[in-house]
N, C-alpha and C positions, 0 to 999 in steps of 0.2 A: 537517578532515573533519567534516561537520554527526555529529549523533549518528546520522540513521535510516540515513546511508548507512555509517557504523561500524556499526551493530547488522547491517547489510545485509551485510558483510565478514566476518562473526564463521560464517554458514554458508557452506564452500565445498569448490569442488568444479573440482578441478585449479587451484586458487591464485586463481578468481576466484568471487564469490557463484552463490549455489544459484539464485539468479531469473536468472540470464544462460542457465541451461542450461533452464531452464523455455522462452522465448522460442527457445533454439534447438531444441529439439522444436516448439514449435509451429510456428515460421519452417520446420521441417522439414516436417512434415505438408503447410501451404500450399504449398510448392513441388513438394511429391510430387504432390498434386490439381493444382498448373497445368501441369507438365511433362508428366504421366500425360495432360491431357488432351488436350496440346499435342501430343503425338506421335501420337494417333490422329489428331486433325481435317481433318487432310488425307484423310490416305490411307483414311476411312472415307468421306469427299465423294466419292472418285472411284474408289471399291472400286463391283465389280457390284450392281443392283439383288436381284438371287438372293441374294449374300451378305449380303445387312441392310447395305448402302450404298448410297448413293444415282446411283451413275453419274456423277457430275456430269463436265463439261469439266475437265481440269487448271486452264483460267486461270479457270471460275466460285469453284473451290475455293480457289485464291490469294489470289484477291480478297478472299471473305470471311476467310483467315486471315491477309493484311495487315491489314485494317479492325480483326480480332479485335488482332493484338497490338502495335500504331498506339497503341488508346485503354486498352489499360491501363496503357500509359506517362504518359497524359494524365490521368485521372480522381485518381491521385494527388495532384494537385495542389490538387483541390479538397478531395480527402479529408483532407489535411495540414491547409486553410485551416477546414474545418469540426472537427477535431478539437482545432486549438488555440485557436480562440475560441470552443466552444459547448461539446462533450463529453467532450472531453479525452481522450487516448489508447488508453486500458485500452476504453473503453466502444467505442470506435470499433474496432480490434480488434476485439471480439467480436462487433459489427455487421455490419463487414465479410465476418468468418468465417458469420454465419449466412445473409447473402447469399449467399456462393461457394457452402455448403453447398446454396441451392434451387437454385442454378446448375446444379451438376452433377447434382443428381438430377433435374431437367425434362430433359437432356440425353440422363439414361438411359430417358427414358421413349421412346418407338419409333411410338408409334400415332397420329401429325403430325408433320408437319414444322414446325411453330410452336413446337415444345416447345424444337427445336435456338435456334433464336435467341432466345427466351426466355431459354434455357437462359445464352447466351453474353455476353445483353445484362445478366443476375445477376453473372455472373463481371467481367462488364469495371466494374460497380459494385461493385462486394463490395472486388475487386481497391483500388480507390480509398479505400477507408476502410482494408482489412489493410495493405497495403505500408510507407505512409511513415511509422504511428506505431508499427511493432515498432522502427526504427532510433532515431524518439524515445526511447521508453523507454529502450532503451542509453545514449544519449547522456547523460540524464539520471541514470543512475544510475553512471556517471563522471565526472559534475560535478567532485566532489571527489577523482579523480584520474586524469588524462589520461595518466600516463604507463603507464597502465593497458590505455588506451581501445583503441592497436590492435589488442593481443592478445587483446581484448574483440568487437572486430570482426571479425580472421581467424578465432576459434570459432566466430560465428555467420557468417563465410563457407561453413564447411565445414558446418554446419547445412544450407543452402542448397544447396550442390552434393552431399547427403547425397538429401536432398530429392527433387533432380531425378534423380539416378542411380536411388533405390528406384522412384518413381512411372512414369518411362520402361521399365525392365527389367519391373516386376509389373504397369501399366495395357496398357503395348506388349503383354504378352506373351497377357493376358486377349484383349482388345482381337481381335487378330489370329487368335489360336488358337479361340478359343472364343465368344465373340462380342462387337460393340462396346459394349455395354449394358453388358456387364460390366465391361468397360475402364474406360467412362465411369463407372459405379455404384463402382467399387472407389474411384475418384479423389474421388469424394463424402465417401464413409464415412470417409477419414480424413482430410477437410479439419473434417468435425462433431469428427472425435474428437479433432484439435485442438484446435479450439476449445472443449472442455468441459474439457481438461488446463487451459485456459489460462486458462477462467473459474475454475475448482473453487482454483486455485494463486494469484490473483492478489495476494490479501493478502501475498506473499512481495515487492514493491514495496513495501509502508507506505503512503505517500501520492502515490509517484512514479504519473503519468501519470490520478489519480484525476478531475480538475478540469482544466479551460485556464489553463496556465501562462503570465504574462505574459513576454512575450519579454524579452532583458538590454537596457537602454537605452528601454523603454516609457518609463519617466518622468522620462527625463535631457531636458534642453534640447540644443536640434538643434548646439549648436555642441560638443557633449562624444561627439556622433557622429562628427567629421571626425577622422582617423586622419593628418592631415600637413597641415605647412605646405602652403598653398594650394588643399587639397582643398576643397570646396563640395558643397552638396547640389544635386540634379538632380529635381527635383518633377514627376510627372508632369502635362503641360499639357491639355486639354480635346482637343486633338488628339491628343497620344499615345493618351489614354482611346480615342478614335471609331477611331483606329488601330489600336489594339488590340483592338476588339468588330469591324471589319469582318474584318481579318485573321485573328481566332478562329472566325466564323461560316462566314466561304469554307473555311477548313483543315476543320472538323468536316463541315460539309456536303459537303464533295466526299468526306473519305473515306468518308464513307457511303452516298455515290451511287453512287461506285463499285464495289459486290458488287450493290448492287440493280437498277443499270442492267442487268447483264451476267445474276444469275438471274433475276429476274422480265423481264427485255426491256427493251428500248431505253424503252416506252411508259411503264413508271414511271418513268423516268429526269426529273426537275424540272430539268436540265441540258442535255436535248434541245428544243429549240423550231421548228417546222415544219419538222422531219426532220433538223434538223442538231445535231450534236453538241458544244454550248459547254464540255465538260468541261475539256478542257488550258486553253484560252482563260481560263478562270473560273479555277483555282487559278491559272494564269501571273501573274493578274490580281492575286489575294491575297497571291503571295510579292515581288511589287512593291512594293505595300502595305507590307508586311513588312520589307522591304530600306527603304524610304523611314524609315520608322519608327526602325529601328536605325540607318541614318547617322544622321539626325538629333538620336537622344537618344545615340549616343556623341560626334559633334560637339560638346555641351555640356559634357562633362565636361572637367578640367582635364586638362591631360597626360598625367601619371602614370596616373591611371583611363581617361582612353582606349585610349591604347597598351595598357593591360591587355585593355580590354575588344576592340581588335582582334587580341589574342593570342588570345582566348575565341573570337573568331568563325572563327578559322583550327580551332580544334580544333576547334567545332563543326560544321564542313564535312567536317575527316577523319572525325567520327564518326558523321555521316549516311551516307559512304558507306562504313564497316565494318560498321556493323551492315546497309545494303541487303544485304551479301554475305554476312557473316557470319551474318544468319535464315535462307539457303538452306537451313537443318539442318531446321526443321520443313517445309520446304516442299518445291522442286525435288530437293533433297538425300533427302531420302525418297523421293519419286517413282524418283528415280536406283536408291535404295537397292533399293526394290520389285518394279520392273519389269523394270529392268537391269544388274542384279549378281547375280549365279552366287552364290545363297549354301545349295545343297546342298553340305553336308558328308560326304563318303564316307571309307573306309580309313583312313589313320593322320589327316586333316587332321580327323576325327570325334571322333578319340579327342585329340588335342590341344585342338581347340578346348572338346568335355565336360567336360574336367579344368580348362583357362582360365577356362571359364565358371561353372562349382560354385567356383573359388576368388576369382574377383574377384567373385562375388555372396555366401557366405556372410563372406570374411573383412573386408571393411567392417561388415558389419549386426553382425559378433560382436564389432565394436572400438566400433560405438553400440552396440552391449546391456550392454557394459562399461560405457561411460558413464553407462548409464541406472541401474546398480547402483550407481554413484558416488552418482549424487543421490538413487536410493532412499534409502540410507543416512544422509544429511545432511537429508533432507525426507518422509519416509515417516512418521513419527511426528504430524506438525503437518497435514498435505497427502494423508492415506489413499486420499482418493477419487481426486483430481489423479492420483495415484501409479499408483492401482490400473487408473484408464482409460487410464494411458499405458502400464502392462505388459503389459492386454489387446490394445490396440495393435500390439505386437511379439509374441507371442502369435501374432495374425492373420497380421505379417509372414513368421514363419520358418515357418507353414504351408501359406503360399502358395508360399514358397519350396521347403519341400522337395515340395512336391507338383508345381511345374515340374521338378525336377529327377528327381522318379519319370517324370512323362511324358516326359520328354527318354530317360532311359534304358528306357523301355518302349515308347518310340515302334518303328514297324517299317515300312521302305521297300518300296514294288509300284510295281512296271512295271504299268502297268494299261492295256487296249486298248480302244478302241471305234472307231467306223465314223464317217466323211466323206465329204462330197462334192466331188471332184475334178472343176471345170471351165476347163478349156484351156482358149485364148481362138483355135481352130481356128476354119476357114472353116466348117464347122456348130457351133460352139459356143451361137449364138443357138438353139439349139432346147432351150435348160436351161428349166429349169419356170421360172412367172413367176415365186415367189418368188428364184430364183436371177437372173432376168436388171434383178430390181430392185432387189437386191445391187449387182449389178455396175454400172449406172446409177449410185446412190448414190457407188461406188466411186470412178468415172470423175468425179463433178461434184466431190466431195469432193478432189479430188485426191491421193488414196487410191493406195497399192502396191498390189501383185501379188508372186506367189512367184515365183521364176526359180531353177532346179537349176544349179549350175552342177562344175565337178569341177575341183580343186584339190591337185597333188600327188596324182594318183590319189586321192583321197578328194572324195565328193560331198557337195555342203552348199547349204544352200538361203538364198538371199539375199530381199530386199524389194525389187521396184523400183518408182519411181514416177516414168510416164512426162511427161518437159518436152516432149516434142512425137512425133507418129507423122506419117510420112511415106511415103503410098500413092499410086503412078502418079503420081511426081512433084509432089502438091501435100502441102502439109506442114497436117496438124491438130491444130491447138494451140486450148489452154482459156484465154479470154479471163477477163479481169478488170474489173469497174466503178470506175471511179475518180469517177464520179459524186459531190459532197458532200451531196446531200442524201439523207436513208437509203432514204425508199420508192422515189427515183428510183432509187437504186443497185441495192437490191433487185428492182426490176422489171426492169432492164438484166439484172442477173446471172443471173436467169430464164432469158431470152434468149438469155444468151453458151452457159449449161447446158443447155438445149435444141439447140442449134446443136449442143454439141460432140460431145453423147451421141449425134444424128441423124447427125453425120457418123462416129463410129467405127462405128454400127452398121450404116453403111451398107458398110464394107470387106467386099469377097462372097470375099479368099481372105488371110487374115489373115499365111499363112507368105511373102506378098512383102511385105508393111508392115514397117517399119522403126521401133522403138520406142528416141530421143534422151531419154537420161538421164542424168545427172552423178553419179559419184562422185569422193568426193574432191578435188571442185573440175576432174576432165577431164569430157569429154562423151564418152559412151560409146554405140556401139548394138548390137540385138538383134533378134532376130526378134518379132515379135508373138506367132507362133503357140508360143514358148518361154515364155509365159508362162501362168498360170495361176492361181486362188483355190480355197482351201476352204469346206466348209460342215457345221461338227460337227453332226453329225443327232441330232436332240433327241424331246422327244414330239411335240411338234409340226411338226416339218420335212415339208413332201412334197415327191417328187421325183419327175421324169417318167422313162419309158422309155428307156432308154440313156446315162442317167447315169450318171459313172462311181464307182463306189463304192469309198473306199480304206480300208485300217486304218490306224490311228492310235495314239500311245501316248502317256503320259503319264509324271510319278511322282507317287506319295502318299508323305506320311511321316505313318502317325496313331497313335497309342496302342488298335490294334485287330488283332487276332489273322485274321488272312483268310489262304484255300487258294486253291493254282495253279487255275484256272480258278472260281474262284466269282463268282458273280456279283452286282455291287454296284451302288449308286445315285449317281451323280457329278450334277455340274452343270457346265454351258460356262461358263466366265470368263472368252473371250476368248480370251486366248493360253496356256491351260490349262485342263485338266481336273480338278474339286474334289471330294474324295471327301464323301457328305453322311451322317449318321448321322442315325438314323431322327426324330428329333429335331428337326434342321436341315430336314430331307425335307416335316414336318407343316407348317414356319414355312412353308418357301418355297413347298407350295401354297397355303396360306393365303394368304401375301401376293398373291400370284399371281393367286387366284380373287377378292381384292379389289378387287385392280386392272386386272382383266381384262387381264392381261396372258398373255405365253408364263412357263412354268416355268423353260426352257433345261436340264431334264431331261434325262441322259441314261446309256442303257444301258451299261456298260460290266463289263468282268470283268479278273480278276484273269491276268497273263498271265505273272508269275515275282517271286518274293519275296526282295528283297535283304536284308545285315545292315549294320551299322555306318555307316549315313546321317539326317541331319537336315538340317533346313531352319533356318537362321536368323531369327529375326525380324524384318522390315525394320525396325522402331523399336528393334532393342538397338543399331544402329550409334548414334543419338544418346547411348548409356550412355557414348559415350568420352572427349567434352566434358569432365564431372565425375570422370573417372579420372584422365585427363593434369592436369586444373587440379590434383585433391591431390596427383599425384607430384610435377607442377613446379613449382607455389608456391611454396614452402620455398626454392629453387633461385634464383626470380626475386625471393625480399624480399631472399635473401643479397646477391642482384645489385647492387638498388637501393639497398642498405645501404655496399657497397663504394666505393672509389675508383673503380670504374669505372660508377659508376651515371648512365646518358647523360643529355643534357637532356630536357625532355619534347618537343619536336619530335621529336627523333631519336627516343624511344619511342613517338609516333604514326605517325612513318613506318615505322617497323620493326614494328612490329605489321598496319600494314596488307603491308606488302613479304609477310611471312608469311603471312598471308591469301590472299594472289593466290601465293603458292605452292601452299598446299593447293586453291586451285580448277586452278591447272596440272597436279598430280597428276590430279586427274580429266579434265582435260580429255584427259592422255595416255593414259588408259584409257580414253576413250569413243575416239578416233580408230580403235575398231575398227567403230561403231556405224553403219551407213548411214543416209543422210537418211530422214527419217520412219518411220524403225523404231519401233514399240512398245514392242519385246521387245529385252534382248541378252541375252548371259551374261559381264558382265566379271570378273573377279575383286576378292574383297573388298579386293584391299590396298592398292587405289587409294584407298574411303573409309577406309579407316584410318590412311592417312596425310595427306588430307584434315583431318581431325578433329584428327589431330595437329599439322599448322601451323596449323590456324585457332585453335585450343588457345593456345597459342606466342602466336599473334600479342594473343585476347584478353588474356593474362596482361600483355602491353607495352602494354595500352591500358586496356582497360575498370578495371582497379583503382584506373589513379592517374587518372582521370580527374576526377573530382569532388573528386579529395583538389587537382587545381590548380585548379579553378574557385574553391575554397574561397580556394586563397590565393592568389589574385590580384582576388578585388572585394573594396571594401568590407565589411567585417563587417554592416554595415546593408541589405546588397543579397545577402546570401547567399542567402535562401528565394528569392529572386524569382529568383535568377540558375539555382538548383537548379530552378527548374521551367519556365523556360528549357532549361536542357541536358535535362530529360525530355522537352522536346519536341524535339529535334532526335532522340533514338530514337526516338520515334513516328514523325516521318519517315521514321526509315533504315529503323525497320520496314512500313511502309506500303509504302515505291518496292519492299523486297523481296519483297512479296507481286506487287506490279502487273508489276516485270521476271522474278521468276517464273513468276508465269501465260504469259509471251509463250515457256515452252518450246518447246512442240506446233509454235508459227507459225514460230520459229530452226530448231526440227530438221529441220521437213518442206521449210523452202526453204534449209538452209543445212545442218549436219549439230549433232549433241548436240556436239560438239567446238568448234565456232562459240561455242553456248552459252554452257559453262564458261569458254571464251579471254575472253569477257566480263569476266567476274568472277578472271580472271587479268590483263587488263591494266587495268583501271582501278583497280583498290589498289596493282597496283606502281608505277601509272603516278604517283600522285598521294603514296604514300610514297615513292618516288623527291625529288618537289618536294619533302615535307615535311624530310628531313633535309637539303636544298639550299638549306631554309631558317633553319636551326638557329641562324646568326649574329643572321639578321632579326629573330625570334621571342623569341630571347633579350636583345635589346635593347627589343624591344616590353615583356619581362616587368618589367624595373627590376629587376632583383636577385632577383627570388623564385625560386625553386630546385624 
């Protein structure tokens, strides 16, 4: 053992040095700022404009949070290559962290829209220079002893799932309850105060990571590089290089064309050329490129490294398409979480989950404060400051904490009422005011539900329909589609078809003999026209004409506000609910409102009976389950791997994805209650919770050992290049998951949310199915490595 990595031994704290736990605070902090911000960025893209979100489409918000979490799998790569030949680790680190830090704060700033991608384009570089030299320094300071190294690495795993569990639960819960600025500003604050523990502390390394360390074998001669009779080196050719800049250039530029094309319009789109859409065409184009490339340079290699390297590309294909399914968590999976899962908690399921949720959040944070008193003790004396901004730190944590947990038991439930407008789609139903009949226009072109009452087991409940075709005096009117390929043609046709179709329903003069053909469940069903019907929450701005029909309405609130049966409060429309505003909220949203000359969506509402013992879940605590399950079941799956029964890695690619497409069959079997193009449901939570628990499972069988095989199956000399190789193939699987994501909205409304999910339930089973069918093949391909 050299001496500084002995002097480095001499302080420690749980059997390994005091600088490993330095790094897993920091490595904590940085994951709490990407997860914290990971879990709002959706759901604040496609949260109401009233609520300080932006409205966006589902699939515009995907897009950009595919593209977002695509290139910070990518930018490591350069960040790794610029820290080990110019700045060396430690500096790069701190770079990094002071990037992410402007990142999130432009993010929290609200008064442009420029600040947000500003904001994301710091993070996705920041990202690049933090990530790959915190695992350096580790590596480096177990040089001189590996038998060390894993236990070395499972701490700063749980650093990491430390990390994300605090940032998701306290950015989610900001974020959501109180507003996204805060969400986003909290995730800031402790990616800086990171980064100052980890400058103020750095001297606790000696000389490790100070300077660009020359890799092992820089100044060996090339033939002390070959690892076995017959191996040869594979030099990259003038063509590889031009293959590898075309194929780099088409991958970066499409994934960035694609959020732009779709927010800004087709017309920034550098992929559309006189109106047609070269996007699939052009990546198709690239991953040819791509594929040509990779036969080619593994065709060169001698046997043994071939067959390895087509073992490498079999797993890289599983692991594109677990991670496509497996980031549904930040994406679809929220939306699911948000919009269509029942997660008001009433009577006893209130008081369980209160008491579940006060202990899975205070007893992790008190087993890291433990920890943190560990390394006080070992480093407080040499490290005061490091020390003192990392207990201010925790300080802020269990203040935050116990302050959700006063609002959670101070919170208080209202049934709360306000007025709508009810319009039939009767033979005079045409006589609604014009805002109402250009609602329903929109409705009809959109291809847009309707409410339908229907009575079930004596109990009445109100369904969505959206009709495939109405059929008056025997001619059937149905909403045409442009299949036109060039865009403005299309769009000028689709005009046409939408003009036609709205002309023709509105010309029906007695609606209760039309006939409205609709599918559920995959039958075709019909109903009256005149059985149907829309609302319209009346806001400040609504007017309505004479003989409209005016219904009550109700809602629930659950807020940490003391209100009387009939008092009268200030709410806002959200859609498919009503938002209680406090006076606060009330000032933002005219403000915003009057600056963008837009409607408030204001509305009158009172207090119409006061319940006890209900809250609302957070839709971003479901992500907290991820990093629960990984530390309970860890433990469980190294015993696994450790045992005589520890499978081959095929079979733990297959069975990790098998598990996957369980957890999305889980939901798939709690959406089968959801009808085609519903907005809204109320499923219950124990669909994602068991969700999160196979995908849990399945990562534990894949993502761990996965780099730990790429490691040993290439060349020692092809390790870096192979390692940022496999981070691109997650930036793929995270990309396709943002893009088959966004295609929610399009599956549900012509197929149902069940469709969906069966998606991502049978291609992980389908393809770990082959993977352990191939366990003989693969392990032949490997030559003996284990």
């Amino acid at each position: 053992m050299s001496n500084q990595n002995n002097d480095m031994f001499k302080s420690k704290v749980l059997g390994h040095p005091s600088g490993l736990f330095v790094l897993f605070f920091t490595e904590m902090w940085e994951r709490f700022s990407y997860y914290g911000m990971r879990a709002l960025l959706v759901l604040f893209l496609v949260s109401a404009f009233g609520l300080g979100g932006w409205s966006w489409p589902r699939e515009h918000a995907l897009a950009l949070y595919g593209t977002y979490t695509a290139l910070v799998y990518i930018t490591p790569i350069l960040g790794g290559y610029v820290a080990d030949k110019m700045i060396g680790y430690r500096k790069a680190v701190v770079i990094g962290a002071v990037i992410m830090t402007l990142g999130h704060v432009s993010m929290a700033i609200e008064t442009h829209h420029i600040f947000l991608y500003i904001g994301i384009g710091l993070l996705i570089i920041g990202n690049g220079f933090f990530k790959p030299n915190m695992t350096s320094i580790i590596s480096h300071m177990y040089k001189d002893t590996p038998e060390k190294k894993d236990g070395a690495y499972t701490i700063f795993y749980m650093g990491v799932n430390a990390g994300a569990f605090l940032g998701i639960l306290l950015c989610g819960y900001l974020g959501e309850k109180v507003g996204w600025s805060y969400g986003f500003g909290l995730a800031g604050i402790f990616m800086l105060l990171g980064m100052l523990q980890f400058h103020f502390s750095q001297n606790i390394f000696g000389e490790i990571g100070k300077k660009p360390v020359k890799t092992e074998g820089d100044e060996e001669d090339e033939t002390t590089k070959l690892e076995y009779e017959g191996d040869r080196l594979n030099p990259f050719t003038m063509f590889d290089k031009i293959m590898i800049a075309i194929s780099a250039i088409i991958g970066v530029t499409w994934v960035l064309n694609d959020p732009i094309s779709k927010i800004a319009g087709p017309e920034y789109s550098f992929l559309e050329i006189g109106g047609i859409d070269y996007s699939n065409l052009y990546i198709v184009i690239g991953l040819i490129i791509f594929f040509i490339l990779l036969v080619s340079r593994i065709l060169r290699y001698p046997k043994i490294t071939r067959d390895r390297m087509i073992a490498i590309v079999i797993f890289a294909l599983m692991t594109v398409i677990f991670w496509m399914c497996f980031e549904q968590a930040g994406g679809s999976m929220t939306i699911f979480a948000s919009d269509y899962t029942d997660r008001v908690m009433a009577g006893n399921y209130y008081t369980i989950f209160l008491i579940a949720n006060i202990l899975i959040t205070v007893v992790p944070i008190g087993i890291i404060t433990w920890v943190l008193f560990k390394l006080f003790k070992q480093t407080f004396k040499n490290y005061k400051l490091a020390n003192t901004i990392l207990g201010f730190s925790f300080l802020i944590i269990w203040g935050i904490v116990f302050w959700t947990i006063n609002r959670d038991l101070n919170s208080t439930s209202y049934d709360i009422g306000y007025k709508a407008i009810k319009t039939e789609l009767t033979a005079d139903a045409y006589n609604m005011h014009e805002s109402r009949l250009d609602a329903f226009k929109e409705t009809l072109k959109n291809d847009g539900s309707f409410s339908h009452v229907y009575v079930q087991k004596g109990k009445k409940g109100v369904e969505p329909i959206t009709p495939a075709k109405i059929v008056y005096e025997g001619k059937e009117i149905k909403h045409k589609h442009s299949e036109k390929p060039v865009r403005w043609d299309r769009e000028a046709e689709q005009k046409k078809f939408d003009k036609e179709y709205v002309e023709a329903v509105l010309a029906i003069e007695n609606t209760s003999k039309a006939t409205i053909v609709y599918s559920e469940k995959g039958k075709e069903k019909k109903l009256k026209m005149s059985d149907l019907y829309f609302e319209t929450v009346i806001t400040e701005e609504t007017e309505y004409a004479e003989g409209e029909i005016i219904v009550d309405k109700k809602s629930i609130i659950i807020e940490p506000v003391k209100l009387k049966e009939g008092q009268d409060i200030v709410a806002m429309n959200a859609g498919d609910k009503v938002i209680y505003l406090s006076k606060e909220k009330e000032k933002r949203i005219r403000k915003a409102a009057k600056k963008k000359k837009s409607d408030t969506d204001i509305v009158a509402a009172s207090v119409v009976e006061i319940k006890k013992n209900e809250l609302e879940i957070p839709a971003t605590w479901f992500l907290i389950l991820n990093s629960l399950f990984i530390i309970a079941f860890a433990p469980l799956f190294s015993r696994w791997w450790e045992s005589k029964y520890n499978p081959s890695a095929a079979a733990k690619y297959g069975l990790g994805l098998i598990l996957l497409g369980v957890g999305f069959g889980a939901l798939a079997m709690g959406a089968s209650s959801i009808e085609p193009g519903a907005k809204t449901a109320s499923v219950s939570i124990i669909w994602l919770v068991l969700a999160y628990l196979f995908h849990t499972l399945g990562e534990l069988c894949l993502s761990p050992v996965a780099l730990s095989y790429v490691s040993k199956l290439v060349p020692g000399r092809m390790i870096a290049m192979m390692f940022g190789i496999w981070y691109i193939a997650v930036a793929i699987g995270n990309k396709l998951a943002g893009l088959l994501g966004g295609q929610i909205d399009a599956i549900t409304e012509s197929y149902s949310m069940q469709t969906f999910f069966l998606i991502f339930t049978l291609i992980p089973i389908g393809l770990g199915i082959v993977g352990i069918l191939l366990t003989r093949v693969v392990k032949k391909l490997m030559h003996g490595v284990k």
